[in-house]
KESE-355892 format. One record per residue: residue in one letter; residue number from 1; z, x, y of N, C-alpha, C, O in turn. Coordinates in nm, 3 decimals, m for minus. Layout:
> rest,nr,nup,neast,nnorth,caup,caeast,canorth,cup,ceast,cnorth,oup,oeast,onorth
> a,NUM,Z,X,Y,Z,X,Y,Z,X,Y,Z,X,Y
...
! end
This chain:
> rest,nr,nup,neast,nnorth,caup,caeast,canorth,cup,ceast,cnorth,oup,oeast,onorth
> x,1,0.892,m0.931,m0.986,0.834,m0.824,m0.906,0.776,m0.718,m0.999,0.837,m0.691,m1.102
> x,2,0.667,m0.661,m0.970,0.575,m0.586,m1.033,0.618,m0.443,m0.998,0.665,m0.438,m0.884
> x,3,0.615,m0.279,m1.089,0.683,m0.197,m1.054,0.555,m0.097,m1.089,0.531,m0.054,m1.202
> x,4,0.490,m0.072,m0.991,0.324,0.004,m1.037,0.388,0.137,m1.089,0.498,0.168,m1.043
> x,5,0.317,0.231,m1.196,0.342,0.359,m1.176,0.218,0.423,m1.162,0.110,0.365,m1.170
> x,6,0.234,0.544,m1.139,0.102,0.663,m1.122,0.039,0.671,m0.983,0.033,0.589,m0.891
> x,7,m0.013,0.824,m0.999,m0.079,0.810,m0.859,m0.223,0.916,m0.899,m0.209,1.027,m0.951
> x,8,m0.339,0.864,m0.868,m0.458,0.916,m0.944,m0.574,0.933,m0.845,m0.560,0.867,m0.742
> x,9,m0.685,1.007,m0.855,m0.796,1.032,m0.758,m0.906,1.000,m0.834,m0.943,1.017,m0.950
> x,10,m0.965,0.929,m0.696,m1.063,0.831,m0.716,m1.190,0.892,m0.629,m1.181,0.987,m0.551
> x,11,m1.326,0.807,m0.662,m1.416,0.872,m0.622,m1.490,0.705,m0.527,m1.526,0.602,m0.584
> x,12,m1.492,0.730,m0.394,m1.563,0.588,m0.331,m1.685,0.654,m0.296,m1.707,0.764,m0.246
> x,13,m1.810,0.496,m0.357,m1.952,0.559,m0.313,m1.982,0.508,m0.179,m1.886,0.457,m0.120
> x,14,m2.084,0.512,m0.123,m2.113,0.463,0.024,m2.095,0.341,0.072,m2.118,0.315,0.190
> x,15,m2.041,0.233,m0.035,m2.025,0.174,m0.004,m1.853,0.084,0.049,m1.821,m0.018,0.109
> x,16,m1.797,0.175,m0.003,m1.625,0.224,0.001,m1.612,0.120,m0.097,m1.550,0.018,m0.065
> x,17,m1.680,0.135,m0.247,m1.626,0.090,m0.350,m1.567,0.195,m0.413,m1.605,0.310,m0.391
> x,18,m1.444,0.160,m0.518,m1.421,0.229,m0.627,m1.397,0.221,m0.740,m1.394,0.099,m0.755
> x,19,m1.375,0.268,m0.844,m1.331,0.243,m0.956,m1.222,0.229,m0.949,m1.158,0.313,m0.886
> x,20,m1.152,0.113,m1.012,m0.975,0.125,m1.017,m0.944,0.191,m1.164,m0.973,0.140,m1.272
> x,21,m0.882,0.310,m1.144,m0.811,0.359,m1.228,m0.769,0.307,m1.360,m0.692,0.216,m1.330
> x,22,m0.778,0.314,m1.506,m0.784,0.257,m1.585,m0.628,0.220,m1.622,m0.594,0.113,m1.671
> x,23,m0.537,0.334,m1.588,m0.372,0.285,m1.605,m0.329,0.174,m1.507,m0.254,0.081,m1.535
> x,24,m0.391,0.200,m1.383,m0.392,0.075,m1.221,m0.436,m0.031,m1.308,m0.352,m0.104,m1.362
> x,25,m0.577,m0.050,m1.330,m0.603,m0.147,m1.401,m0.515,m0.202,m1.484,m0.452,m0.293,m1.432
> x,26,m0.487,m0.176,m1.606,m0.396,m0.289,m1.671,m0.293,m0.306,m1.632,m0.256,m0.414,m1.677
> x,27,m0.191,m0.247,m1.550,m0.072,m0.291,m1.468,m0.146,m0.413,m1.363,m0.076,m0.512,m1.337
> x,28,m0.247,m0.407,m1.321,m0.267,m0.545,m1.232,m0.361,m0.644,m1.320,m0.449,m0.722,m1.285
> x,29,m0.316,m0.615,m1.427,m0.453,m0.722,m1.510,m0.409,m0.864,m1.513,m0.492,m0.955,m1.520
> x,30,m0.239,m0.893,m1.504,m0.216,m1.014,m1.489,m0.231,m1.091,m1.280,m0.212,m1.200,m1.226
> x,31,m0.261,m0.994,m1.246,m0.281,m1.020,m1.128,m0.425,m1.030,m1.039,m0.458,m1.042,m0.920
> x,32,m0.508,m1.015,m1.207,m0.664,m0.997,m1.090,m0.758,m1.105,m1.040,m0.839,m1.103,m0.947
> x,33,m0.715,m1.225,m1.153,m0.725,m1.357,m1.027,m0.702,m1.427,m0.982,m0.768,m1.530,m0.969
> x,34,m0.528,m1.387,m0.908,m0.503,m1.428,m0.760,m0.560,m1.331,m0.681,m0.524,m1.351,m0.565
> x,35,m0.633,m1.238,m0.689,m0.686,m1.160,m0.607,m0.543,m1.052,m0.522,m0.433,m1.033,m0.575
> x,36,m0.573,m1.015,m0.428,m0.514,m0.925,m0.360,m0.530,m0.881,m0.154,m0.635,m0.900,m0.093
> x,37,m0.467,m0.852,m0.121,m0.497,m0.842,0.063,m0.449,m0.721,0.048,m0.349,m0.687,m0.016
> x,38,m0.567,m0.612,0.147,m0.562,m0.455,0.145,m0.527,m0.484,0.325,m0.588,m0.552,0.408
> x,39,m0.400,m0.398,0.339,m0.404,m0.357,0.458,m0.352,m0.238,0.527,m0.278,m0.168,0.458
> x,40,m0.379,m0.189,0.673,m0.307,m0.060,0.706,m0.150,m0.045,0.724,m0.092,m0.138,0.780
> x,41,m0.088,0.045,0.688,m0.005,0.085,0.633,0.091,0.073,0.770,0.015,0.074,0.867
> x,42,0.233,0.061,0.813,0.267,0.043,0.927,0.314,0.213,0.927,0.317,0.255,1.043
> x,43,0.346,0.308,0.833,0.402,0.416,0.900,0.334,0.608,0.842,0.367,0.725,0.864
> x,44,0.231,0.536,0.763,0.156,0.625,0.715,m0.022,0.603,0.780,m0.054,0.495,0.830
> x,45,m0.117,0.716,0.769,m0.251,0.664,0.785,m0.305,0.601,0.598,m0.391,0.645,0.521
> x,46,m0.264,0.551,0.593,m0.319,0.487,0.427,m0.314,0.324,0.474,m0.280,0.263,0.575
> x,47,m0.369,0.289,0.340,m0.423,0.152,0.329,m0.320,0.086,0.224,m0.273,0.159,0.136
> x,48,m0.286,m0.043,0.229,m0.187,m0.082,0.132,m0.224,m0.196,0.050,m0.268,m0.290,0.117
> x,49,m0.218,m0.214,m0.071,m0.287,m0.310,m0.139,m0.168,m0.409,m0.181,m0.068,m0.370,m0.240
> x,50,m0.194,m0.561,m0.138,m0.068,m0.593,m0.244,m0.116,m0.702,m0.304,m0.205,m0.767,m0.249
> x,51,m0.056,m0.744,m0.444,m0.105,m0.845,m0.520,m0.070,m0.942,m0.482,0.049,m0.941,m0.450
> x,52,m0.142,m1.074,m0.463,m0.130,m1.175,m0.376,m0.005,m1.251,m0.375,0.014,m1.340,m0.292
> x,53,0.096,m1.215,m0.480,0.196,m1.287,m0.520,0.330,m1.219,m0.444,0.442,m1.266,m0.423
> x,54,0.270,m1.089,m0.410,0.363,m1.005,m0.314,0.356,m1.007,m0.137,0.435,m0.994,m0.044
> x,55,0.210,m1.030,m0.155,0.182,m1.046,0.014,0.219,m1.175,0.077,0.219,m1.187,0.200
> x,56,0.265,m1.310,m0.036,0.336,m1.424,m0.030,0.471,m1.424,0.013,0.527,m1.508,0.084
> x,57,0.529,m1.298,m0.050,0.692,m1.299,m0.062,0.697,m1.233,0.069,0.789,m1.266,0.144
> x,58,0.625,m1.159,0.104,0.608,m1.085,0.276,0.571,m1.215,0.348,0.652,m1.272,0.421
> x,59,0.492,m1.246,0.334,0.456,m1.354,0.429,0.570,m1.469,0.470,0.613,m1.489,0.584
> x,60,0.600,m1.524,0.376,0.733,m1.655,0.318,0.870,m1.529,0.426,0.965,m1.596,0.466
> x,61,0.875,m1.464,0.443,0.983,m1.339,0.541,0.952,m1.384,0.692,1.020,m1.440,0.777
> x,62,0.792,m1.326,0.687,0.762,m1.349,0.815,0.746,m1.466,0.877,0.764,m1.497,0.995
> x,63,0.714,m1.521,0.792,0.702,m1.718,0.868,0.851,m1.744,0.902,0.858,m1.844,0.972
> x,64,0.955,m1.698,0.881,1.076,m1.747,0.965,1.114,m1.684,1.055,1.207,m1.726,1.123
> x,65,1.046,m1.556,1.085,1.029,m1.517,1.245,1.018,m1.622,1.348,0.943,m1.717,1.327
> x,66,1.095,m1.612,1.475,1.093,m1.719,1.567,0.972,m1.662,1.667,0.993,m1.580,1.756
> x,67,0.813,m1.734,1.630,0.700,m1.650,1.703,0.714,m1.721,1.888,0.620,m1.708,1.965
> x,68,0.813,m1.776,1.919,0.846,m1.788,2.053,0.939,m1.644,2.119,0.986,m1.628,2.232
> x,69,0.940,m1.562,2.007,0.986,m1.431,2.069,0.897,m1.338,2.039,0.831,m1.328,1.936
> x,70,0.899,m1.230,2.189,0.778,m1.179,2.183,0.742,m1.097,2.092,0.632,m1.094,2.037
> x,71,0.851,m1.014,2.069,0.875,m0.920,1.966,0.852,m0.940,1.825,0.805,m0.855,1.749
> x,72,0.892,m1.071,1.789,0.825,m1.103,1.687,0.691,m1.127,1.690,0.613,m1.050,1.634
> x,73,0.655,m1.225,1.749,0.510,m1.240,1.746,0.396,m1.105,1.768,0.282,m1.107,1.723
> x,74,0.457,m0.987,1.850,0.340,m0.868,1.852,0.433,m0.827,1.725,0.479,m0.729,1.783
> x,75,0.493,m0.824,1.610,0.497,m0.754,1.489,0.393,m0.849,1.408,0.290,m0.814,1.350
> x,76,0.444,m0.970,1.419,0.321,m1.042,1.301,0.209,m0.984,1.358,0.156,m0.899,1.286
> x,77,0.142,m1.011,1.492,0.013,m0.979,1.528,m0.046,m0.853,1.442,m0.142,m0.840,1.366
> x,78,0.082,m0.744,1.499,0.027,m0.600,1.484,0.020,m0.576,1.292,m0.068,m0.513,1.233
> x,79,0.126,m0.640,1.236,0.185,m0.659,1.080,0.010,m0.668,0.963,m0.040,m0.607,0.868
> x,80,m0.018,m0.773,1.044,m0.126,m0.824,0.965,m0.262,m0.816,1.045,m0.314,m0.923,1.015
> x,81,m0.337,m0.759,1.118,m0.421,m0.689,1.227,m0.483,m0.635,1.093,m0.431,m0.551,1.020
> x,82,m0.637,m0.715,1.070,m0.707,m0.687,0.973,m0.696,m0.668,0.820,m0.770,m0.617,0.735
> x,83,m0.619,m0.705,0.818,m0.561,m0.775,0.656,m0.671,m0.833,0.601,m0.739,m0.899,0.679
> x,84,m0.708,m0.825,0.483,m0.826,m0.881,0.456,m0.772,m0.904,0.256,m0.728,m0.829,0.169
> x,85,m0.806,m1.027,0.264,m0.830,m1.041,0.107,m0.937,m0.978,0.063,m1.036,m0.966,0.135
> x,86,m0.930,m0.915,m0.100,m1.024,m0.878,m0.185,m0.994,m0.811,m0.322,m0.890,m0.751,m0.350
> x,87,m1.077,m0.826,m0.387,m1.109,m0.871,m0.566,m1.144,m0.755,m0.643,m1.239,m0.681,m0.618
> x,88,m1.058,m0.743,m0.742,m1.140,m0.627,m0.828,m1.241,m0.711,m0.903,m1.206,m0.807,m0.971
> x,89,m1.388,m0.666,m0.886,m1.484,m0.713,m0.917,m1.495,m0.662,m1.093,m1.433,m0.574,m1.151
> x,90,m1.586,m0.744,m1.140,m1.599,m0.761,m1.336,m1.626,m0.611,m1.356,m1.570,m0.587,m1.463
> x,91,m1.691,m0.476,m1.303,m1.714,m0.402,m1.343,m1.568,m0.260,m1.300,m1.569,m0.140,m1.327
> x,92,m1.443,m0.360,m1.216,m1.378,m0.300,m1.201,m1.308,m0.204,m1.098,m1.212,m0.127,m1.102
> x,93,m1.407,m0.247,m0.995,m1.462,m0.177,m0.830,m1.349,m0.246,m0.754,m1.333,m0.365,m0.779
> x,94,m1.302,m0.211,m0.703,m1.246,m0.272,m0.559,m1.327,m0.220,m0.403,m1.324,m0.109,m0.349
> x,95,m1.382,m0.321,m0.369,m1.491,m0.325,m0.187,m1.370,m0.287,m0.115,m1.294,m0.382,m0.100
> x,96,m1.326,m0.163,m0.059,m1.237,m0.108,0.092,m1.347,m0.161,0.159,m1.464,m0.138,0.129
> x,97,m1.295,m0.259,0.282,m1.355,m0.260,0.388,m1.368,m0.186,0.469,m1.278,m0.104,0.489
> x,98,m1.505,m0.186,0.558,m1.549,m0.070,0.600,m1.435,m0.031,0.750,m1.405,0.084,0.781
> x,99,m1.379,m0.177,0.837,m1.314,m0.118,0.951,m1.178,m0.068,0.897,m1.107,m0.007,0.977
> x,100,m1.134,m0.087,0.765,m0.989,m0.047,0.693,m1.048,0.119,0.672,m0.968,0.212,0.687
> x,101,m1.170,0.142,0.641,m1.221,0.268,0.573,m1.201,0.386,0.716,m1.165,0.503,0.716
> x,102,m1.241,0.297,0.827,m1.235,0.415,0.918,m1.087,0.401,0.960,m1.018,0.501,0.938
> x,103,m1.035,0.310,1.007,m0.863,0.316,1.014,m0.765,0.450,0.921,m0.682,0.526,0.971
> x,104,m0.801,0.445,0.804,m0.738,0.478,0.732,m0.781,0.644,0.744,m0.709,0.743,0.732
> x,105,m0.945,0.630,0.776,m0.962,0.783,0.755,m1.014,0.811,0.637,m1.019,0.929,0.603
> x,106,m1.058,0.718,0.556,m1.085,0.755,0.437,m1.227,0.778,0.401,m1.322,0.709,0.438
> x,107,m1.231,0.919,0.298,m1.381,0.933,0.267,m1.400,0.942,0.120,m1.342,0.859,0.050
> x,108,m1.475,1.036,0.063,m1.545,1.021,m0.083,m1.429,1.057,m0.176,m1.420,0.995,m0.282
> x,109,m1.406,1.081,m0.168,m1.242,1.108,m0.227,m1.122,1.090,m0.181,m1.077,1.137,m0.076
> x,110,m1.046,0.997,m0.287,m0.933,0.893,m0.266,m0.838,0.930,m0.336,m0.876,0.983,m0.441
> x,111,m0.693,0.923,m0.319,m0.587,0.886,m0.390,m0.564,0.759,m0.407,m0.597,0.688,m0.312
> x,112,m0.497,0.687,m0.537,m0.442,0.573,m0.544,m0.315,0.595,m0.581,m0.297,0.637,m0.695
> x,113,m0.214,0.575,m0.505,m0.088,0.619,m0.566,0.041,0.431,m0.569,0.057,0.344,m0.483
> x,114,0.074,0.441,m0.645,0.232,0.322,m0.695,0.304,0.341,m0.577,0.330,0.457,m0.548
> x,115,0.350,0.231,m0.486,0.421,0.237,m0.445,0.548,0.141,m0.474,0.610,0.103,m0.375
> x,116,0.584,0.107,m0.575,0.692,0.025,m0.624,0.626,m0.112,m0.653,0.609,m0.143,m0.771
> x,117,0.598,m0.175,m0.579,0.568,m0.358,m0.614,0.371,m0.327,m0.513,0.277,m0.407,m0.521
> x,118,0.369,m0.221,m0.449,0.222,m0.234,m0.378,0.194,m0.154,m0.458,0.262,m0.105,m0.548
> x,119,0.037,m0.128,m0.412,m0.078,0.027,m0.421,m0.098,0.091,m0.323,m0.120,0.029,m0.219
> x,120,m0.097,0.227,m0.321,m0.124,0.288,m0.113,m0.307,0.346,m0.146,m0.331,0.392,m0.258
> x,121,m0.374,0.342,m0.085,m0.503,0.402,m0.122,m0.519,0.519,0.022,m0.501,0.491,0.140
> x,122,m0.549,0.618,m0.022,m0.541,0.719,0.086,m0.638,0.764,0.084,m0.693,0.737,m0.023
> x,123,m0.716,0.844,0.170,m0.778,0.968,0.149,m0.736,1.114,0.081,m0.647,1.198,0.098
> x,124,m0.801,1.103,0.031,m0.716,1.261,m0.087,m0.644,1.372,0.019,m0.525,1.392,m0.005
> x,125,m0.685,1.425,0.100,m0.675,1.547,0.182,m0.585,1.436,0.318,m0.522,1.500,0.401
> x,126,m0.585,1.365,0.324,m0.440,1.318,0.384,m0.335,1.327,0.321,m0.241,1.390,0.369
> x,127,m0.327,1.264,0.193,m0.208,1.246,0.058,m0.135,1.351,0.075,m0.021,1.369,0.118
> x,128,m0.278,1.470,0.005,m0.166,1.592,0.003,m0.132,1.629,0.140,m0.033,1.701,0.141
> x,129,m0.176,1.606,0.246,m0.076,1.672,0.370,0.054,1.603,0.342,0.149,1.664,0.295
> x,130,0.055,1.515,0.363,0.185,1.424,0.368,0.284,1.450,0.269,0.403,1.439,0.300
> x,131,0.253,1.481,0.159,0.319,1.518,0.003,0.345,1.653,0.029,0.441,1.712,m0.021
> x,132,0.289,1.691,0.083,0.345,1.856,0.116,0.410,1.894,0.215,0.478,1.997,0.217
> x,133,0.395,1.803,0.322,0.504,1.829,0.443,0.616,1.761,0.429,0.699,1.779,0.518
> x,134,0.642,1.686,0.341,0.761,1.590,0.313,0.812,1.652,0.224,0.932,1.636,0.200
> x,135,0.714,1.761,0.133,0.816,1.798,0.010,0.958,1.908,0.072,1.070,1.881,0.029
> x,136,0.948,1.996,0.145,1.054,2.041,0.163,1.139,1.982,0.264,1.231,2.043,0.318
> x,137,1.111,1.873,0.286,1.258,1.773,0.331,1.300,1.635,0.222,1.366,1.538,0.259
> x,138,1.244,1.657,0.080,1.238,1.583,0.028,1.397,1.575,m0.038,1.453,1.466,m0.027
> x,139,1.467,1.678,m0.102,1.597,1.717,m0.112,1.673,1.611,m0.020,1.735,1.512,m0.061
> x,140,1.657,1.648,0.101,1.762,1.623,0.195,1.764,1.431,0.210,1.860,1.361,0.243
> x,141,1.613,1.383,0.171,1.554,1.226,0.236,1.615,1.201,0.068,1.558,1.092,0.058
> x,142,1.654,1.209,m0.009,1.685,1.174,m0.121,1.812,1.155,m0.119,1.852,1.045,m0.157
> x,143,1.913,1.259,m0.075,2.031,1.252,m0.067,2.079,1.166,0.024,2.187,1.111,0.002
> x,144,2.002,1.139,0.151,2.005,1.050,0.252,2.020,0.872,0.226,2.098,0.782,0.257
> x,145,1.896,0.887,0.152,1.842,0.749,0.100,1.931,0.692,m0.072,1.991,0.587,m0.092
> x,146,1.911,0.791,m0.153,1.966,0.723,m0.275,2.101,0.793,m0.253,2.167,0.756,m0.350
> x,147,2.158,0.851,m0.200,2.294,0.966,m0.232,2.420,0.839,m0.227,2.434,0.756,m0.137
> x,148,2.478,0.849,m0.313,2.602,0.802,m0.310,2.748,0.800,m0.193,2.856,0.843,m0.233
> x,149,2.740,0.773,m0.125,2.885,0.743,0.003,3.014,0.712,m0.071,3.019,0.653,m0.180
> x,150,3.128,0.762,0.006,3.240,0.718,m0.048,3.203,0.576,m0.043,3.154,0.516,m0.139
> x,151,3.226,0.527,0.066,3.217,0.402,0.118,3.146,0.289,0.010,3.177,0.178,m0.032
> x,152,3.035,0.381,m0.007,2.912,0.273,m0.136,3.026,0.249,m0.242,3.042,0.128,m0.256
> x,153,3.099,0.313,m0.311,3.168,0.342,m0.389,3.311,0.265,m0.431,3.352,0.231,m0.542
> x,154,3.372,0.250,m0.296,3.477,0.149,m0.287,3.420,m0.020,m0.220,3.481,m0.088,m0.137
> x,155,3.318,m0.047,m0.273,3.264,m0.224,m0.221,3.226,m0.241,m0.333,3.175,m0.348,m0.366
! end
């Protein structure tokens, strides 16, 4: 499993290409031809990139969903709902598709930020809302999430 770091702003021209970041870049350099599937994010407005070797290990999850239940089947539906493969091209561009571009909200200025084993691609002026309304509950979602329990402690 791949562990991205950094989170950097990017500039997309009209065509919702961009430059990938030169630190992004060589963290996915062993990954640029299996290519990659960009999709919308299930709990943020951002876009999620994952290297094809990761969107496998998601996938290989979801294929043992029993799609004779409904619930499963509208998560795969909704899960992967415009998922689209695509390539950082030789000069280094990654093509956002254009119905991911309006989903997401995204315009001439982008964040690319690490999300552990993905990439999230945002619109800049979304990012920081989100980074700023989360920061002062960020304390508390830390202690929540990584904080130590008795309980953790004695297993």
């Amino acid at each position: 499993m791949n562990h991205f770091i950094g989170t950097y702003e990017c500039k997309a021209d009209s065509k919702g290409r961009f430059m990938m970041p030169a630190s992004i870049k060589k963290q996915l350099l062993p990954m640029l031809e299996e290519g990659f599937v960009i999709r919308r994010s299930v709990f943020q407005p951002c876009l999620e990139l994952y290297p094809m070797k990761e969107w496998n290990i998601v996938m290989e999850k979801m294929g043992k969903l029993n799609r004779f239940k409904k619930k499963h089947n509208d998560f795969i539906r909704m899960f992967t709902a415009g998922a689209k493969t695509v390539e950082v091209d030789t000069n280094g561009r990654l093509l956002i598709p254009r119905d991911l571009i309006n989903v997401a909200g995204i315009s001439k200025e982008i964040t690319v930020a690490s999300a552990i084993n993905i990439i999230e691609i945002w619109d800049k002026d979304k990012y920081e809302e989100v980074i700023d309304a989360s920061s002062v509950d960020f304390a508390d979602l830390a202690q929540e999430v990584m904080g130590n329990d008795t309980a953790d402690l004695l297993s």
